[in-house]
N, C-alpha and C positions, 0 to 999 in steps of 0.2 A: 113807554109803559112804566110804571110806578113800580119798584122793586119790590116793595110789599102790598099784600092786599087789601088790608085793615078800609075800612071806610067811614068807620064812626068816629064818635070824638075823642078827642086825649083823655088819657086819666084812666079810673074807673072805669067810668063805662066804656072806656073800648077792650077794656082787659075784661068785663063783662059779661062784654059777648063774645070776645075771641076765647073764654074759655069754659067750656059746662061740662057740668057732670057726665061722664062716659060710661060709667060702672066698667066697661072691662077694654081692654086693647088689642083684643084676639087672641090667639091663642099663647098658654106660658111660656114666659122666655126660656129658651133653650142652651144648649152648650152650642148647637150650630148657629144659633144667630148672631151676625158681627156683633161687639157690642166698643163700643169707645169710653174707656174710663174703668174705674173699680168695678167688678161685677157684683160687689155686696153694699154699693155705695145706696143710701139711706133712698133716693128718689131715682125714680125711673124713666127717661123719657122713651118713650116709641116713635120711631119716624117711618110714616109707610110713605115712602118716596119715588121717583122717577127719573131716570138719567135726563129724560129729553124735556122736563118741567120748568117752565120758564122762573115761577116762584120757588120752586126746589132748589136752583141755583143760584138764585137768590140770596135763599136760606144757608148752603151749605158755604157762600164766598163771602156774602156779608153780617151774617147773625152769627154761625154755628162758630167761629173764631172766638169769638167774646163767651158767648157761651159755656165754650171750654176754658176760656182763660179762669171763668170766672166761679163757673160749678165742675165740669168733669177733672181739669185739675188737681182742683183741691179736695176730690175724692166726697166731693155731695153725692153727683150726678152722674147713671150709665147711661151713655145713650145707645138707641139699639135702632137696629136696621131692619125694616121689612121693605120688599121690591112689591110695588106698585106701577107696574108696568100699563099704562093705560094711554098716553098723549098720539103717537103715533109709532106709525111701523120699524120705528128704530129703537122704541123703548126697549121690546124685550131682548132682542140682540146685546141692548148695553149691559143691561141687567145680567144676562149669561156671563158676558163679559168681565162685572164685578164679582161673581157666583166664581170663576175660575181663578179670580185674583185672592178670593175669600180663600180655596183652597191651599193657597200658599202662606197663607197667612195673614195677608196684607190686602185686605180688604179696602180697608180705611184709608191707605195711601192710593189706591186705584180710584177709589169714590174720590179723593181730592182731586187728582188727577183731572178724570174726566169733569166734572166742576167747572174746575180753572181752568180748562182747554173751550168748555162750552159759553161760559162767561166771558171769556175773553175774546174770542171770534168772534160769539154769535151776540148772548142776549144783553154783555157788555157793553158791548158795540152796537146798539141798538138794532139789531137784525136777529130777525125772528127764526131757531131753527127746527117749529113745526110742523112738520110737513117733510121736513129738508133732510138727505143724507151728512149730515155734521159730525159723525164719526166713522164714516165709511174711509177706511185707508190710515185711520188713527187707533185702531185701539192695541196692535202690537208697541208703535212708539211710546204710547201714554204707557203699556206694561212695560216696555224698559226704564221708562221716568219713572214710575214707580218701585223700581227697584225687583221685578220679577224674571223667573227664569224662561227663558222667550220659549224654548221648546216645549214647556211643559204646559206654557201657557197657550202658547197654540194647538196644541194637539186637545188642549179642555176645551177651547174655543170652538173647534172643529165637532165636535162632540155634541157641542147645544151647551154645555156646563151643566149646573146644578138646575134643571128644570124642573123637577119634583117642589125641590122649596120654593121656587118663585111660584109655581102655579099655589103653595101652602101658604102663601103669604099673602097673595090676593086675595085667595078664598078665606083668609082670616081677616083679613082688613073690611070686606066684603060684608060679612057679621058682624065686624061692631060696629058697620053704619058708617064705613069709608067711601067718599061719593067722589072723592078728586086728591091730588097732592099739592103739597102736602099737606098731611092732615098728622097732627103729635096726641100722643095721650102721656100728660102729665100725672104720672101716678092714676091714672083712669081718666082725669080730668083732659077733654079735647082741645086742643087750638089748631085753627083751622087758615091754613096759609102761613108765608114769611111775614111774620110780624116781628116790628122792633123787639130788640134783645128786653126793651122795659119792660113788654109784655109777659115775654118767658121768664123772667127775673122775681116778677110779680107772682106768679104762681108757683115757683119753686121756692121763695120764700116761703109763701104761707104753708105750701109742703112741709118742709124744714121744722118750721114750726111747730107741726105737729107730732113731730119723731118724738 
């Protein structure tokens, strides 16, 4: 399967239609929402994503690298996190599971985490983990690889985690016409799937642009 989902042609028109007007991205970003990068940085992206998404993984091992190298670094770009728990019966488990790592702080190193564990067994390797327990017996070791406190982290585990925001974040994604992941709103503006970094580059430029 193709790592991104784009199907029209180079250029223009495929930044065209991967990206239209949203008017909004659900509800205001918060102080509880991860966020990766300056929180006052000039452009916004929103990502309502899924641990168990085959294009979210994608996204987050082959795009979101450059991406940061190239906007959240250099303090353009925040990118923020909403769980979009929808693929199968393992989404929202993971999702908790990030929700408990968010606790500690380290959100963003548990989301790589799980990622780079999924990509690289499963959708890397060309094997599907739809359907499939692929983090079942993994998610204390990926909390030690990411550098969290095991007890504290299993005892949130144990608990379900933050299940309030995840179910707030569906039902936000939900409203502003979120059908699948991943789905970005660029400053309002939607792109829909892992698309080439040109794509996102393209629109955070013209973004830029207009500060």
């Amino acid at each position: 399967m193709d790592a991104f989902t784009s199907t029209t042609s180079p250029g223009r028109s495929r930044l065209a239609s991967a990206a239209t007007a949203a008017g909004a991205s659900g509800a205001a970003i918060s102080t509880d929402d991860p966020v990766l990068g300056d929180r006052s940085a000039p452009v916004t992206i929103v990502e309502y994503g899924d641990f168990k998404c085959p294009s979210c993984t994608a996204f987050a091992t082959q795009v979101q690298p450059e991406l940061v190298r190239r906007y959240v670094n250099a303090g353009k770009v925040r990118l923020v996190w909403r769980d979009f728990p929808v693929i199968d019966g393992e989404s929202e488990p993971a999702a908790q599971a990030a929700s408990c790592a968010a606790a500690q702080g380290r959100f963003w190193q548990y989301h790589d985490a799980l990622y780079s564990y999924v990509w690289s067994q499963w959708y890397g390797a060309g094997r599907s983990a739809e359907g499939r327990s692929a983090y079942a017996g993994h998610y204390e070791q990926l909390a030690a690889q990411a550098g969290l406190d095991s007890a504290a982290f299993g005892s949130c585990v144990s608990s379900g985690g933050d299940r309030a925001r995840i179910t707030h974040d569906r039902d936000a994604g939900r409203a502003a016409g979120v059908a699948g992941t991943p789905t970005f709103f660029v400053d309002g503006r939607r792109i829909v799937g892992a698309q080439p970094i040109e794509v996102f580059a393209a629109v955070i430029d013209e973004e830029l642009a207009k500060k």
